[in-house]
Structures are given as C-alpha cells and as structure tokens.
C-alpha positions in Angstrom: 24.1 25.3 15.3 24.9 24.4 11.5 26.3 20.9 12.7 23.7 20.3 15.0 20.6 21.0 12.2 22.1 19.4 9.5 23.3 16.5 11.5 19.8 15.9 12.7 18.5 16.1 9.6 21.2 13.4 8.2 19.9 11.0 11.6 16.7 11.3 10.2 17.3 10.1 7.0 19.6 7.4 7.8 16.4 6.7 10.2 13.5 7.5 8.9 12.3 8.2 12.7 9.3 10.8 12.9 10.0 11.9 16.4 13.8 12.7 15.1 11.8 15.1 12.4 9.6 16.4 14.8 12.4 17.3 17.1 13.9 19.1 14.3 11.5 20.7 13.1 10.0 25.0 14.5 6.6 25.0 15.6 6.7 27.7 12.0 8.2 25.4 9.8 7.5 26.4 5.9 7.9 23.2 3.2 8.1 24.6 -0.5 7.8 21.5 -2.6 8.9 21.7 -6.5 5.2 20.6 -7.5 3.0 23.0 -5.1 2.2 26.6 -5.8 1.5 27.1 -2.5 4.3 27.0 0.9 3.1 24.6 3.6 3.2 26.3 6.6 3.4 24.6 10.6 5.2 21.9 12.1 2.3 19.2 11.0 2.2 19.4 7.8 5.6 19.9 7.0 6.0 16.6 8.9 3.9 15.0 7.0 5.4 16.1 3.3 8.8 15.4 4.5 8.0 11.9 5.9 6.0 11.2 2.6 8.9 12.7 0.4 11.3 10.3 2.5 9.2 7.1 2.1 8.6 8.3 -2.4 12.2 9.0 -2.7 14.5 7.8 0.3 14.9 3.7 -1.5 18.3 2.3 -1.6 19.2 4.5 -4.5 18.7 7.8 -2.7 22.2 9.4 -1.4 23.5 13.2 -0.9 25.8 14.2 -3.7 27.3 17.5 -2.1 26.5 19.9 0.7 27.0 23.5 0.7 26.9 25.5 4.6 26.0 28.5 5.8 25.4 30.8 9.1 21.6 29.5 9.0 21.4 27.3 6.1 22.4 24.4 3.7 21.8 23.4 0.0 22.3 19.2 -0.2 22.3 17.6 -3.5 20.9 14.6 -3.8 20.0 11.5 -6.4 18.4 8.8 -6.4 16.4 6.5 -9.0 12.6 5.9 -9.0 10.3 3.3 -11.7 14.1 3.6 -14.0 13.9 7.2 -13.5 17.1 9.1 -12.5 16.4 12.0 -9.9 18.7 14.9 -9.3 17.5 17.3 -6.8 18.3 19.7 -3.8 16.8 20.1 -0.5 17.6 23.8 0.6 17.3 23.9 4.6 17.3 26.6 7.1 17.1 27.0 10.7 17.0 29.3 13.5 19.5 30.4 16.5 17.8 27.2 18.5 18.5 24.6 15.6 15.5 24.2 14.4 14.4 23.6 11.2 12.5 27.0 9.8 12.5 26.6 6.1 12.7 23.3 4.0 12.7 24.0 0.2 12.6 20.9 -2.7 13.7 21.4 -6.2 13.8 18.8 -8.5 15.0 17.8 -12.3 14.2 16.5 -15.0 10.8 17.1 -16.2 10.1 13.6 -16.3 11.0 13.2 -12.7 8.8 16.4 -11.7 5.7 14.1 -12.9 6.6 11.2 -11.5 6.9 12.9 -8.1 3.9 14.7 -8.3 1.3 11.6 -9.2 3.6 9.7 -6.2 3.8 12.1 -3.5 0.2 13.0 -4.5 -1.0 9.0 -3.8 0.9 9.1 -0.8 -0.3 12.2 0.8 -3.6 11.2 0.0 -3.4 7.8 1.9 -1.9 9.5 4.9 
C-alpha cells in the first residue's frame, strides 16, 4: 500500500479536497505538529490541522523537495515561502496494512518560520 497512501496524500494536495483527506485518513489517526506539546489524536481533528496546515502553507510556493519510502511510511521534504519567509520542512507519514493514514508528524525550520506558523495556524484553527 506505499503507493496507494502516499499517492493519495499527493491527490490531496494537488486538490485540496476534504473528502480525499478523510478517505485517507484511520478512524486513530495521531497529528504531531512542530508547535504543540501535545499529539492530536482521531480522524476529526487531524482533519482539521491538516486542512488548516494545507490552506497556511500549501500557496503557489509550496512544493515537495524529496521523498524517502518505507514498508509503512514516508518522510517528504518540502518548501515553500510565507510573508518573505522561506520554509523548509518534513511531513513524516505512516499508515496501516489498509492504507490508511495512522500517523502524520510536522517538523519545521527555521525559528523564524516556527513562529510564523504558530501565530498562523493558531488564527486559523481558531476561525474554524
């Protein structure tokens, strides 16, 4: 199923479509995001961070730099560049025997990129 999850995952970003997210994501879904302490656990609300993380940092600049595979899991690499701020980050995804989407872990660099995140994703979670 490597294809099939991470293929999915690259429909939904080329989409932005919620129902292509939902369908990809396990009723036990966990989000670790780089800004909070705690893991967010359960289909809805990782839905919810991932379809605010895609609106804060999926602009025109956003693209996938490199992407590493495994049995059950991927690291992708990505950039993009938000208020003149570059972003350099990895989304590290992994799934179960069915394909779907168990695990979806965000780190992100520079510092100054970290803040900007936080205050954004932080408006925009807010407002949803």
């Amino acid at each position: 199923m490597t294809q099939g999850a991470i293929a999915g995952w690259h429909e939904f970003v080329r989409t932005r479509d919620p129902a292509v997210l939902h369908e990809l994501l396990a009723e036990d879904a966990v989000f670790e995001s780089p800004v909070v302490h705690t893991p967010q656990a359960g289909r809805p609300i990782v839905e919810k961070y991932l379809l605010a993380a895609m609106t804060v940092l999926g602009g025109d600049s956003f693209r996938y730099l490199g992407e590493w595979t495994a049995e059950n899991s991927a690291v992708l690499e990505f950039a993009c560049e938000i208020e003149g701020i570059a972003v350099n980050g990895v989304d590290m995804i992994a799934w179960n025997e069915a394909g779907k989407i168990t695990r979806f872990k965000v780190m992100v660099r520079p510092l100054k990129a970290i803040n900007l995140l936080h205050q954004m994703m932080g408006a925009r979670l807010s407002a949803a």
